[in-house]
Backbone as a ProteinNet text record, in pm:
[ID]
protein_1_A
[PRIMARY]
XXXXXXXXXXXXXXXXXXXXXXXXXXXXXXXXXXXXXXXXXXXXXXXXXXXXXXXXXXXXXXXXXXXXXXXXXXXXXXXXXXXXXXXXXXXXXXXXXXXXXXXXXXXXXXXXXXXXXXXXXXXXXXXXXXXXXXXXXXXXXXXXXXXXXXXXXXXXXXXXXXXXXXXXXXXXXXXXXXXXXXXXXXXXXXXXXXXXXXXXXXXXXXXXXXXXXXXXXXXXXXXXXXXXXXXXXXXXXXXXXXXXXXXXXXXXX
[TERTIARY]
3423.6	3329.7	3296.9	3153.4	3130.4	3153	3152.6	3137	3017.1	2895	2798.7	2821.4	2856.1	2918.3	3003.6	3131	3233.2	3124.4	3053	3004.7	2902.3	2827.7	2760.4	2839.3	2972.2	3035.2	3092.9	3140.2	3220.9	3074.8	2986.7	2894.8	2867.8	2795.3	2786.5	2885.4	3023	3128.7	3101.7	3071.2	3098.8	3017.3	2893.7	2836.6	2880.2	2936.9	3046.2	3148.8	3206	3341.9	3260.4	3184.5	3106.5	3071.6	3016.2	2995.5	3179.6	3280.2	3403.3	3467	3468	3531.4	3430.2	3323.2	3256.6	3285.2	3279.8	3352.5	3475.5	3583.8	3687.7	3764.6	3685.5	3716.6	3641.3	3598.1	3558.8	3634.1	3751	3904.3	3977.8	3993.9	4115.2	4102.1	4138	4146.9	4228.3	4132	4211.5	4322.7	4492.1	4524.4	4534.1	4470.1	4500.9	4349.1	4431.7	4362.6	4397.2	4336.5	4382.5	4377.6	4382.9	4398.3	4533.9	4579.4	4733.2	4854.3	4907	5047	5127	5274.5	5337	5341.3	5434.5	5439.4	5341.5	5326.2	5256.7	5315.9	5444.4	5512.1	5530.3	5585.3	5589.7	5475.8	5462.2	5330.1	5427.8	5278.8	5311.3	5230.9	5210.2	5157.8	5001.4	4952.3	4821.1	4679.2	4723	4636.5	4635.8	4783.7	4784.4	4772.3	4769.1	4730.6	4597.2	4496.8	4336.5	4325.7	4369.8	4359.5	4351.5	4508.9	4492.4	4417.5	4333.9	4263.3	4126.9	4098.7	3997.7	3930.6	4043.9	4077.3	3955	4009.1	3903.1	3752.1	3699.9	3556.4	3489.6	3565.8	3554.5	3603.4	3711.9	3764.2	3681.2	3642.8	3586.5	3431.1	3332.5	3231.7	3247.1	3320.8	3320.7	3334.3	3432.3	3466.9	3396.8	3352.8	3218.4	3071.6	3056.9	2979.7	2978.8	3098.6	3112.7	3146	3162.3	3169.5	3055.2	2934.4	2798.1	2750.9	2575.8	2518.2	2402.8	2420.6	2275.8	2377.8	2401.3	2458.5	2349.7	2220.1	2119	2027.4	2019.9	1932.8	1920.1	1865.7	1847.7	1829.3	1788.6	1776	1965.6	1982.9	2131.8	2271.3	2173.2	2252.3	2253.3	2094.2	2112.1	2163.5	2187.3	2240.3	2420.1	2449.9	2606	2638.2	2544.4	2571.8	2579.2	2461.1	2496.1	2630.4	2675.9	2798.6	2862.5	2911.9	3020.9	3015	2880.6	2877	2959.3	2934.9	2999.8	3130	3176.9	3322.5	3406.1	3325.4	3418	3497.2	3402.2	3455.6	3491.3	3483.1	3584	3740.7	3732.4	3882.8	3958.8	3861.4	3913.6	3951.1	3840.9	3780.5	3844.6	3750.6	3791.3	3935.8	4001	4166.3	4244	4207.3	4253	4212.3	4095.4	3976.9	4074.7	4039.2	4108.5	4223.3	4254.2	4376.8	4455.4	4504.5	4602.3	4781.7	4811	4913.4	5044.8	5134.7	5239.2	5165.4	5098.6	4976.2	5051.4	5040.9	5082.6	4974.2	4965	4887	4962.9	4958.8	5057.3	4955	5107	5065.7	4984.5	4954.1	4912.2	4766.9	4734.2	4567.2	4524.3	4635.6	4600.8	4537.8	4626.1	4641.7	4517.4	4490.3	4317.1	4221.6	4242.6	4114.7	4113.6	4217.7	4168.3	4165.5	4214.2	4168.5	3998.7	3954.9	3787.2	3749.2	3797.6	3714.1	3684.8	3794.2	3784.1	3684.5	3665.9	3595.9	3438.3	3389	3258.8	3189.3	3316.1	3267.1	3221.8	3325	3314.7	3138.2	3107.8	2955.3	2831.8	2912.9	2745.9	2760.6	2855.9	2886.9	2848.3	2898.9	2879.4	2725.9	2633	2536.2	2442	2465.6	2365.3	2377.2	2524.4	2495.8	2505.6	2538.5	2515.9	2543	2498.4	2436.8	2271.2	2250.1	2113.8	2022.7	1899.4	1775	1753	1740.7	1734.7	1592	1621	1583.7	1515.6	1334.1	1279.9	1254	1235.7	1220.8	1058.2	993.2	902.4	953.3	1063.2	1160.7	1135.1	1167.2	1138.9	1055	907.8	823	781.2	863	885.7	936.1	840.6	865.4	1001.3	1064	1184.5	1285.4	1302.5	1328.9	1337	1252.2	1248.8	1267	1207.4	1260.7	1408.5	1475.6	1623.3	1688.9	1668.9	1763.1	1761.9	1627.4	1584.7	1684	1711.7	1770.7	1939.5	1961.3	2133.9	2150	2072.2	2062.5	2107.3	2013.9	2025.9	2164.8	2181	2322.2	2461.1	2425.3	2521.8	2574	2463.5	2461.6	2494.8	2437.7	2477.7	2654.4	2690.9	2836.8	2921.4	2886.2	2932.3	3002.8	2818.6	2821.8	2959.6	2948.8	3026.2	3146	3245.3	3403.6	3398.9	3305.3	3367	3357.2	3285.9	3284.1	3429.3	3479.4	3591.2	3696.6	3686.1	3772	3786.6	3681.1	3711.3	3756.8	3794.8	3841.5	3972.4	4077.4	4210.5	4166.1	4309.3	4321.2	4442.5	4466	4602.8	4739.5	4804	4913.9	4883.3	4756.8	4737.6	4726.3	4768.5	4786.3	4674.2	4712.9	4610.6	4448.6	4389.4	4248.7	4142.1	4061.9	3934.4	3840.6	3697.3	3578	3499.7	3445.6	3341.3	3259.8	3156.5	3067.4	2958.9	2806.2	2743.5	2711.7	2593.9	2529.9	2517.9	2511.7	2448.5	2557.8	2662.6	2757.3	2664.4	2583.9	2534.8	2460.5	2458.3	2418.8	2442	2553	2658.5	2832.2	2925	3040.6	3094.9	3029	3057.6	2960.1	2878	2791.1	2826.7	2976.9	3001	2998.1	2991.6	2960.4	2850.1	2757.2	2558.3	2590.8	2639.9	2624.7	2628.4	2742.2	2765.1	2707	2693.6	2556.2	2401.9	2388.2	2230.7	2243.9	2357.7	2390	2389.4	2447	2468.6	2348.9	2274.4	2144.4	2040.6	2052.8	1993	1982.6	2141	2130.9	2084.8	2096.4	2044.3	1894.8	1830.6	1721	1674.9	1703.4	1623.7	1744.2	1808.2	1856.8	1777.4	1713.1	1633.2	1746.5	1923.1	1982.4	2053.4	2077.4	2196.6	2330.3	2360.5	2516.3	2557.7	2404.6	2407.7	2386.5	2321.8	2301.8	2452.9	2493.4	2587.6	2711.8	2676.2	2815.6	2740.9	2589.7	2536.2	2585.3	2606	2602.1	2770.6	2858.2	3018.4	3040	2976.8	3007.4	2957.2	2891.4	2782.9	2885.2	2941.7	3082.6	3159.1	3218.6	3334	3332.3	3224.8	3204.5	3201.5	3058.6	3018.5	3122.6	3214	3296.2	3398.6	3441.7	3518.1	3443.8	3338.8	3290.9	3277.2	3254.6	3261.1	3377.9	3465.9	3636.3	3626.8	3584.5	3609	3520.9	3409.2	3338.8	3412.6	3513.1	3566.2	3703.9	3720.9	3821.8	3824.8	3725.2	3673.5	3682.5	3569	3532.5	3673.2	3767.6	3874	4003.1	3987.1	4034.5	4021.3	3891.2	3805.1	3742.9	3762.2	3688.3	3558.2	3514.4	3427.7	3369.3	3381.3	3305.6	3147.7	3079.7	2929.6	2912.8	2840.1	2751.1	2668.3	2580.5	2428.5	2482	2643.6	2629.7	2676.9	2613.6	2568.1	2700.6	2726.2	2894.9	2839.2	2710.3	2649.9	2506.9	2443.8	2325.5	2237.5	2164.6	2132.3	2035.9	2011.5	1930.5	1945.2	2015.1	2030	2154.4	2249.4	2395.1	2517.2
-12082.8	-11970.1	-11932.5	-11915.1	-11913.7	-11744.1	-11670.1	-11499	-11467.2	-11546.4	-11491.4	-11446	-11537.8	-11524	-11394.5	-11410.6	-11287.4	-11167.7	-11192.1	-11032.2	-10973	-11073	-10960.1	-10995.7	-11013.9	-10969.4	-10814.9	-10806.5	-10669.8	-10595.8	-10622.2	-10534.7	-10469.7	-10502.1	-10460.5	-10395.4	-10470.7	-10409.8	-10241.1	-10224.5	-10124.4	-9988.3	-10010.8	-10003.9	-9940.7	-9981.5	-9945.5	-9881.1	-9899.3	-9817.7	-9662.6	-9671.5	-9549.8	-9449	-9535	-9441.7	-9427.8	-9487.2	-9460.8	-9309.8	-9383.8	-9227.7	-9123.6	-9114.4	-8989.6	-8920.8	-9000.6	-8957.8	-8908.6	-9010.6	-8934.3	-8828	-8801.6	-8677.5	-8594.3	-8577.5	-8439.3	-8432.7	-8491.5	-8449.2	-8459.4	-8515.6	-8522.4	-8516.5	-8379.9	-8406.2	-8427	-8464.2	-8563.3	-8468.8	-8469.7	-8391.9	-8422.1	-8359.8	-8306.3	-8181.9	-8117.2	-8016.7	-7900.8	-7854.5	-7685.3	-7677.6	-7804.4	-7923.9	-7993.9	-7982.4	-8030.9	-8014.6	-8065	-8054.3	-8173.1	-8147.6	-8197.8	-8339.2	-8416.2	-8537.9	-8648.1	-8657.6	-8783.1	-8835.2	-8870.6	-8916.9	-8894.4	-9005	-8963.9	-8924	-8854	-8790.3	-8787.8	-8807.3	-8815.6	-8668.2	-8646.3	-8532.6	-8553	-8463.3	-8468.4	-8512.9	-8512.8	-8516.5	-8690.2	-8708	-8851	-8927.2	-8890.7	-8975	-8944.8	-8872.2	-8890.3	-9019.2	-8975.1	-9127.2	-9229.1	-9282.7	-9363.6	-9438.1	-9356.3	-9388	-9406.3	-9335	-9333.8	-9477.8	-9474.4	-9597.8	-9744.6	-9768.5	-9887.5	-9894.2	-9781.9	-9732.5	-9725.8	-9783.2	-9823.3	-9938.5	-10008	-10101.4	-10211.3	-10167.3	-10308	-10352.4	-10249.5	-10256.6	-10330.9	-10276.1	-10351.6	-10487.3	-10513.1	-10680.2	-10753	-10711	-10784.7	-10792.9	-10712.3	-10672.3	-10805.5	-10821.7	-10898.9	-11047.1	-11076.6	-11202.7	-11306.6	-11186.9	-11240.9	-11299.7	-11359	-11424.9	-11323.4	-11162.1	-11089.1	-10964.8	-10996.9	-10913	-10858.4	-10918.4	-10848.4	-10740.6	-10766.7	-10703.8	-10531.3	-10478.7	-10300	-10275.3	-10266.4	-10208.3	-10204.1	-10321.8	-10340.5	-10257.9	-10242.1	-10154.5	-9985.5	-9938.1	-9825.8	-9778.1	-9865.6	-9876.6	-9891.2	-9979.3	-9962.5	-9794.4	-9773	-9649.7	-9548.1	-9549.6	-9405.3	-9421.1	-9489.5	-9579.3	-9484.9	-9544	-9504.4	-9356	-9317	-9188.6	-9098.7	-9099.1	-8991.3	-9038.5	-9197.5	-9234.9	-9208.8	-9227.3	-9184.6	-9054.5	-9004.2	-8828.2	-8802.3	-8861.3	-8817.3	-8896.6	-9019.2	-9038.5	-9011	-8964.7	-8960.4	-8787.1	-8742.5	-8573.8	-8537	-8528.9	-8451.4	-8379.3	-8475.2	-8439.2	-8387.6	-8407	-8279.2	-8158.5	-8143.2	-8034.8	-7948.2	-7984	-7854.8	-7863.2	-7737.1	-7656.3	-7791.9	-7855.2	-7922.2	-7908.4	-7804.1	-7814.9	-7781.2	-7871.2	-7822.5	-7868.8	-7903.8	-7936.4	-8138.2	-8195.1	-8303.5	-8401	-8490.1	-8612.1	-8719.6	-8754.8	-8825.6	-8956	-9063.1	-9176.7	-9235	-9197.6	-9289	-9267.9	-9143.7	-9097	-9121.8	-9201.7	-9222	-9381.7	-9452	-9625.8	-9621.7	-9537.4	-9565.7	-9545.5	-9461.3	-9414.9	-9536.7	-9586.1	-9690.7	-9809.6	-9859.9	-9961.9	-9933.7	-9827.8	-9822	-9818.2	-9734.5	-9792	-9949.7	-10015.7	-10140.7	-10207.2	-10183.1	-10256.4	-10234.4	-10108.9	-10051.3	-10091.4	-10054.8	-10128.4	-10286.5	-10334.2	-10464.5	-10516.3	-10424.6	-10461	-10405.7	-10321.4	-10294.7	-10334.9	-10399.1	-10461.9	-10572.8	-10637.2	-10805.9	-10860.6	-10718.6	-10746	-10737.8	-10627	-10628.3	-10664.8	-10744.5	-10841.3	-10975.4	-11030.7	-11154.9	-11194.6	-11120.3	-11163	-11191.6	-11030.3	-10972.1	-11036.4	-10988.7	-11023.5	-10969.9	-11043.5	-10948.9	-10844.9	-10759.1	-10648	-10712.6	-10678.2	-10710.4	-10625.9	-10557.8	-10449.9	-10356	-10388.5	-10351.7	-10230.1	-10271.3	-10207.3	-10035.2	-10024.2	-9908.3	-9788.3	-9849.6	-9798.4	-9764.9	-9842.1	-9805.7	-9686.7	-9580	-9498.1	-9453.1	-9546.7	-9546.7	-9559.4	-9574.9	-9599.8	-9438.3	-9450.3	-9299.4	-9162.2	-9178.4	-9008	-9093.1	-9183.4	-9267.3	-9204.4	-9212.2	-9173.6	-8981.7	-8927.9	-8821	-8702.6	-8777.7	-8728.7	-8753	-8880.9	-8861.2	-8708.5	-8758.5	-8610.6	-8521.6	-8483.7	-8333.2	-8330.2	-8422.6	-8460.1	-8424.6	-8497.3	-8497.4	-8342.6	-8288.7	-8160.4	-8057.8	-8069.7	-7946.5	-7974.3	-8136.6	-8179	-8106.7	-8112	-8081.7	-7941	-7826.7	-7704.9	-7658.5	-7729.7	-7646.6	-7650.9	-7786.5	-7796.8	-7728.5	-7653.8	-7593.7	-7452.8	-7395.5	-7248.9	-7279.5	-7373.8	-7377.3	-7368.9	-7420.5	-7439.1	-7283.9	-7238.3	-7099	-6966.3	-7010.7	-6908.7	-6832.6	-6957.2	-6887.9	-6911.2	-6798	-6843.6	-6881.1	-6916.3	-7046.2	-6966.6	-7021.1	-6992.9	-6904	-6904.2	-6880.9	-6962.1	-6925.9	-6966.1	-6943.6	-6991.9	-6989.8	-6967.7	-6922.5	-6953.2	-6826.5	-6845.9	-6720.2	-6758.5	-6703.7	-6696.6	-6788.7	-6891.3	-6911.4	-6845.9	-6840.1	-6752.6	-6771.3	-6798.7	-6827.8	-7011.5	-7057.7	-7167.2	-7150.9	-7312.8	-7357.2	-7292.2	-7247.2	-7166.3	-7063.8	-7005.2	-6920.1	-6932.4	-7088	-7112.4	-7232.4	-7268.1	-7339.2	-7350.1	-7398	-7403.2	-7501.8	-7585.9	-7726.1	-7752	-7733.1	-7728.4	-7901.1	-7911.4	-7995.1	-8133.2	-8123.5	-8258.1	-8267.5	-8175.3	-8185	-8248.6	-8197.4	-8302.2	-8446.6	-8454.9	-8560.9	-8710	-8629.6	-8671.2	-8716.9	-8638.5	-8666.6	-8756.4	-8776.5	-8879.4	-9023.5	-9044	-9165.6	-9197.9	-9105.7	-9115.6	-9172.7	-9086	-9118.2	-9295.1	-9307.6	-9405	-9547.9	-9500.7	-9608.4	-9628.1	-9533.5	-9536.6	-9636	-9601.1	-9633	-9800.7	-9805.5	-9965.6	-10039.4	-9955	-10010.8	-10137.8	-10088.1	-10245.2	-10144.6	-10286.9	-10221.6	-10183.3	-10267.8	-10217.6	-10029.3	-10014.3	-9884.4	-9756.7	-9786.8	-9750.3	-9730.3	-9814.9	-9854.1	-9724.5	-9736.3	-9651.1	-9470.8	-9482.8	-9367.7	-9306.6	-9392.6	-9309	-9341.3	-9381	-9342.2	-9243.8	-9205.7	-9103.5	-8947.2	-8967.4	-8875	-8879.1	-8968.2	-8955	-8903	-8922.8	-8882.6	-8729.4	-8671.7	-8560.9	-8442.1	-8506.6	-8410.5	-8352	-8392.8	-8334.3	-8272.3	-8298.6	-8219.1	-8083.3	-8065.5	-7989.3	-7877.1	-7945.9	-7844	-7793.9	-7871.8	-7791.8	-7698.6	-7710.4	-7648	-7459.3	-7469.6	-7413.7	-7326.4	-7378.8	-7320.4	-7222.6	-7321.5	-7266.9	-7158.3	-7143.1	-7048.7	-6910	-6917.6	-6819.7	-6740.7	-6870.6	-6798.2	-6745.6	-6763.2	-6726.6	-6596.3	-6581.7	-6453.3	-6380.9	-6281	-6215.9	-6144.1	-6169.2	-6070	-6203.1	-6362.3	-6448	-6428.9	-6464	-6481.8	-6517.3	-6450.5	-6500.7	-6624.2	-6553.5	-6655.4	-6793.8	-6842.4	-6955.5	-7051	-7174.3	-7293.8	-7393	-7523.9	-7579.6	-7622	-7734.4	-7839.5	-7829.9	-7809	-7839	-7672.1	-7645.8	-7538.3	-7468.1	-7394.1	-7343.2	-7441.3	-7538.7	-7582.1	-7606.9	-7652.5	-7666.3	-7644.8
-7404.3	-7405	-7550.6	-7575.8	-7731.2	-7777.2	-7894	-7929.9	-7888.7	-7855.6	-7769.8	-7642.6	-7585.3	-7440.3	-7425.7	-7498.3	-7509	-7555.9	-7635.5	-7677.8	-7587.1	-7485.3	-7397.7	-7280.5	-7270.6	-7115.6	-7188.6	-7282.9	-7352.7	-7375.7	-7455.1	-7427.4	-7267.9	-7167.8	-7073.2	-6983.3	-7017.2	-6968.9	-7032.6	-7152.7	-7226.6	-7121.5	-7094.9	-6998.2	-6895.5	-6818	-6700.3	-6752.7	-6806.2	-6883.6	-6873.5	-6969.2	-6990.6	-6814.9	-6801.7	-6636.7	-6557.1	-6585.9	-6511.9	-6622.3	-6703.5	-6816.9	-6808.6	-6750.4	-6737.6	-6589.7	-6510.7	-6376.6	-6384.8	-6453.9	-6454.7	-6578.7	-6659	-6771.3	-6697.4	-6575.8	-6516.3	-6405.7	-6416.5	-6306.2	-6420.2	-6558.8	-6616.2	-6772.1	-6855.5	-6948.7	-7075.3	-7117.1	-7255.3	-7316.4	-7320.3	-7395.6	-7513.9	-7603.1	-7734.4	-7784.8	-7888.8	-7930.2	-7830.1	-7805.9	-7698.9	-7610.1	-7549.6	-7397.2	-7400.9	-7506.3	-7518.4	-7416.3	-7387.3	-7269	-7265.6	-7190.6	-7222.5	-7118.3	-7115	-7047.1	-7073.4	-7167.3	-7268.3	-7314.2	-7342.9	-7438.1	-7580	-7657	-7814.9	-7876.5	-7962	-8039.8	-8209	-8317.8	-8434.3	-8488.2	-8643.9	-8702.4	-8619.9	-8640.6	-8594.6	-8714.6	-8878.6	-8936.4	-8932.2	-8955.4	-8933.4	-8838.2	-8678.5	-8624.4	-8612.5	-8631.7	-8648.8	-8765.1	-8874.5	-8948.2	-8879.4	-8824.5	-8765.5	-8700.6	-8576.7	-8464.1	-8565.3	-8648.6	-8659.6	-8794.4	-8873.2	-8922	-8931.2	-8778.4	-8752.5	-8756.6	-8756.1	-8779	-8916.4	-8995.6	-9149.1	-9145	-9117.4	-9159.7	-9078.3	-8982.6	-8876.7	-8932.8	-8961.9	-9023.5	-9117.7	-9234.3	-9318	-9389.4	-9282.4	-9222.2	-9156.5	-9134.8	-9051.2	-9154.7	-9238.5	-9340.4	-9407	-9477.6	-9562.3	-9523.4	-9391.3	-9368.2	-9260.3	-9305.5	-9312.9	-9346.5	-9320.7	-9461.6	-9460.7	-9451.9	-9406.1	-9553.4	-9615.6	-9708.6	-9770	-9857.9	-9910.9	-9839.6	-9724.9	-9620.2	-9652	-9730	-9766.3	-9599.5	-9536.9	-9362.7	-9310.9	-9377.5	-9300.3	-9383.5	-9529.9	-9627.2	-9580.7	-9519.5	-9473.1	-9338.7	-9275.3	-9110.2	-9187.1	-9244.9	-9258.5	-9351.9	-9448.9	-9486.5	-9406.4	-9283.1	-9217	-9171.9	-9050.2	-8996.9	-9059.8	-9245.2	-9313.5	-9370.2	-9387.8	-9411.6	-9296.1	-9152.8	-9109.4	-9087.9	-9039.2	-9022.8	-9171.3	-9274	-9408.3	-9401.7	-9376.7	-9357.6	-9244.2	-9129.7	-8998.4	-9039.4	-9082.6	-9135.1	-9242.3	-9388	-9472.1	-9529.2	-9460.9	-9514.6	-9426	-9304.1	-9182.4	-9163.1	-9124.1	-9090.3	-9141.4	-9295	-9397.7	-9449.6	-9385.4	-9424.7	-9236.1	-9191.2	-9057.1	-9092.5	-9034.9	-9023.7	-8930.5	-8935.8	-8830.7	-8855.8	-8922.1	-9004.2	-8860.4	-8860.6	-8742.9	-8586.5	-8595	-8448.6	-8441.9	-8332.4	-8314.2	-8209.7	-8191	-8119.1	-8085.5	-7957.3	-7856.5	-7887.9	-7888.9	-7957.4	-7887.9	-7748.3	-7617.6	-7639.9	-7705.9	-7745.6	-7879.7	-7934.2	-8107	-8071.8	-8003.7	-7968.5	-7905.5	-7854.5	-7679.4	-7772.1	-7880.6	-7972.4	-8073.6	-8121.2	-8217.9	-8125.8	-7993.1	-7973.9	-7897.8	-7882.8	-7860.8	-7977.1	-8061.3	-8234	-8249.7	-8197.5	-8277.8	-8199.4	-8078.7	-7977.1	-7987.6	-7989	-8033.3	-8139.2	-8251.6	-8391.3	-8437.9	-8342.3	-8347.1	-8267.9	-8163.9	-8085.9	-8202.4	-8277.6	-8336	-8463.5	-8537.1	-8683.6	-8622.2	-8546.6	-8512.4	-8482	-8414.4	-8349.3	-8489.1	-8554.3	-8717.1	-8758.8	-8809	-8937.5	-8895.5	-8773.4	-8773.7	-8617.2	-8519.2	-8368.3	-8337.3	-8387.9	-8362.9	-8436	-8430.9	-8498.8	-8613.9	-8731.4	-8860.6	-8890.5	-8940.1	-8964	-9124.4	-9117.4	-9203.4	-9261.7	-9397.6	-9475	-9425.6	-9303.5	-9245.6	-9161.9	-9151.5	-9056	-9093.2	-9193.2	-9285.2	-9254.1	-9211.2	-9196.5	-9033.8	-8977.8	-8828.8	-8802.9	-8717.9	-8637.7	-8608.3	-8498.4	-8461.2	-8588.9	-8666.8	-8731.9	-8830	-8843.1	-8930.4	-8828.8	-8724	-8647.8	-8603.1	-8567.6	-8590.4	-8684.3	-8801.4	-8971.5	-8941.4	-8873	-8915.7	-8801.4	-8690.1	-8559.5	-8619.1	-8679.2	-8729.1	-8823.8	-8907.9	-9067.9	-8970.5	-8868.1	-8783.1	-8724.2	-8684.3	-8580.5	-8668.1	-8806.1	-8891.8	-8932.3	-8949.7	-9015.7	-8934.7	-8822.4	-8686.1	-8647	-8656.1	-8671.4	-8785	-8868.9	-9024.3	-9012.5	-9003	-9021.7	-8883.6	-8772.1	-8646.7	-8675.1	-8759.1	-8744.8	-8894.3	-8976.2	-9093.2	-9064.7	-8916.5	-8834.4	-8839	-8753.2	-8669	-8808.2	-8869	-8973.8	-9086.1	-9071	-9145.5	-9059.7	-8921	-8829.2	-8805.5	-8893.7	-8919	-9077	-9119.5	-9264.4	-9250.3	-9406.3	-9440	-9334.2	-9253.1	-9235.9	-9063.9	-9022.3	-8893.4	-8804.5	-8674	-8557	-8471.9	-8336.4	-8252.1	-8273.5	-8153.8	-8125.3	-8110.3	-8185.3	-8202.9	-8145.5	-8101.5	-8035.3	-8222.1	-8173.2	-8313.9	-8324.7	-8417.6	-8419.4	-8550.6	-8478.4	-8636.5	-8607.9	-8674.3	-8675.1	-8499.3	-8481	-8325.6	-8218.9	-8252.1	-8163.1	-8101	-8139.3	-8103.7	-7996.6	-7965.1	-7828	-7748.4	-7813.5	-7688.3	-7700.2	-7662	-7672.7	-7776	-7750.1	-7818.4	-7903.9	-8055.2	-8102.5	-8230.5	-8197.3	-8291	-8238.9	-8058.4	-7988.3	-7954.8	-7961.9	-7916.3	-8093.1	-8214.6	-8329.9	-8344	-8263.8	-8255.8	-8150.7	-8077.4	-7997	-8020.7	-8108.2	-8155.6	-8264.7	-8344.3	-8436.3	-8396.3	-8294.3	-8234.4	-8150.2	-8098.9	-8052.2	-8137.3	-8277.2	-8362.3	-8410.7	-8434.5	-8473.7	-8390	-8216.2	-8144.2	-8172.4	-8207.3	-8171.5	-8348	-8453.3	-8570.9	-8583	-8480.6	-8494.7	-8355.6	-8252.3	-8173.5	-8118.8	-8062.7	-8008.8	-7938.3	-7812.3	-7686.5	-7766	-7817.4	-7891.5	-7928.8	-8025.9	-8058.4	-7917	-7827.7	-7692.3	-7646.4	-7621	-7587.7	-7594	-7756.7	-7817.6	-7761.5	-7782.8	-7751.5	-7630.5	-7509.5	-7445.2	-7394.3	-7458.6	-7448.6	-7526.6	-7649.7	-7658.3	-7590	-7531.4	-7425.1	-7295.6	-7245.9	-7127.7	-7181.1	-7277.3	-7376.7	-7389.6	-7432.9	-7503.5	-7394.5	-7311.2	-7213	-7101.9	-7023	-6986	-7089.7	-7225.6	-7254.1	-7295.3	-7327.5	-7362.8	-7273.9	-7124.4	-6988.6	-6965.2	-7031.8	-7035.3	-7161.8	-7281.7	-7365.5	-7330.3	-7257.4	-7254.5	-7117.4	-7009.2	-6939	-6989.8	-7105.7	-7163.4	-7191.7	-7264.5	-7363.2	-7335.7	-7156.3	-7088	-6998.1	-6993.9	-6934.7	-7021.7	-7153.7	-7284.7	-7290.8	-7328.5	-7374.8	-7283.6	-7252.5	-7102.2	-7207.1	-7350.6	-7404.4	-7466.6	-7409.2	-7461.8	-7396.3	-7501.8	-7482.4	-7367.2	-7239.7	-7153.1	-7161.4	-7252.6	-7231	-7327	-7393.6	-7431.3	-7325.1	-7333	-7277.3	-7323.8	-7250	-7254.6	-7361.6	-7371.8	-7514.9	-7537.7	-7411.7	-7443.8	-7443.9	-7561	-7619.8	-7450.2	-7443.3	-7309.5	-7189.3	-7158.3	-7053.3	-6963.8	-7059.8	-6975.8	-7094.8
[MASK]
+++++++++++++++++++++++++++++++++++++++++++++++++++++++++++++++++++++++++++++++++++++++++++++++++++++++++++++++++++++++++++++++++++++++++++++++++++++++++++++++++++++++++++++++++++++++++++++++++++++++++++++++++++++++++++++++++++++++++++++++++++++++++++++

């Protein structure tokens, strides 16, 4: 069986995966973060196992980057930059920028997260730099392409601004959990996964390939039920939480 073969049975598989983890993260959720409980087994620090998991989302790109023959390609230079722009800072920034101090992550959710890093990464590194169809510097001027780059920026930034709400809500040496308040909070629960959402949207769209689709809409299973937990959470937290906010999506759900 050739890596063509293997890469669109795992592609499409990816596919299906996506529709089973969306069915079932709306009976079961993921513990960690303020969903946390016990009977998971061993768990490590929490800043470090985000590293971890998150790890492969740099390292796999990049390997694949370089053992191309599409290395000059500027289209393929700005598609691996966005990539590394937000995975740089979800593994390198991120985890040390929140409060995670004394907080822990069960190894069983560190191992599932980096072996889907590696698997994802591997469909949309493999497919741009040396599956897919190369990307001609025309590319540029394509539509998709530009409201693509223009829909991540937004994604990135509505991502950015929400976990540095969250992050200025205790100060050094506090505990537990506050109501956010301020940027896109102001009208949904989860303002940092509609970010994250429109990023990966983004990026399917200005790479115009199933791979990026792909990842689009696992992270859209992924997100969207936790967010309906976070947003239940919230309301059964706070009896003086906002009414009119929405679980992710701004005026609709």
């Amino acid at each position: 069986m050739t890596e063509s073969q293997i890469f669109q049975i795992l592609l499409y598989s990816w596919f299906g995966m996506s529709a089973g983890v969306f069915i079932l993260l709306f009976f079961l959720t993921a513990p960690y973060g303020r969903h946390t409980r016990k009977g998971w087994g061993p768990s490590l620090p929490s800043t470090w196992g985000w590293v971890l998991m998150e790890l492969p989302a740099v390292a796999v790109p990049l390997t694949c980057y370089f053992l191309s023959d599409r290395m000059n390609n500027p289209v393929l230079w700005c598609f691996l930059g966005m990539w590394l722009f937000h995975y740089t800072h979800r593994t390198f920034v991120y985890p040390f920028r929140m409060r995670m101090q004394g907080k822990r992550m069960f190894l069983a959710i560190m191992l599932s997260g980096a072996v889907t890093n590696v698997g994802i990464n591997y469909l949309n590194a493999r497919w741009l730099f040396t599956l897919g169809p190369e990307y001609t510097t025309a590319w540029f001027t394509d539509i998709r392409f530009i409201l693509g780059v223009a829909l991540f920026a937004l994604g990135f930034f509505i991502n950015f601004q929400s976990d540095e709400i969250l992050r200025n809500l205790r100060k050094p040496g506090e505990t537990g959990y506050k109501i956010p308040k301020g940027g896109a909070y102001r009208w949904v629960s989860s303002p940092n996964y509609f970010g994250e959402i429109l990023e990966w949207l983004g990026f399917a769209l200005a790479t115009w390939s199933l791979p990026a689709l792909a990842f689009a809409l696992w992270t859209m299973s992924n997100l969207s039920p936790r967010a309906r937990s976070n947003h239940q959470w919230y309301q059964d937290t706070f009896p003086e939480y906002p009414k009119e906010r929405k679980a992710l999506i701004p005026f609709v759900w």
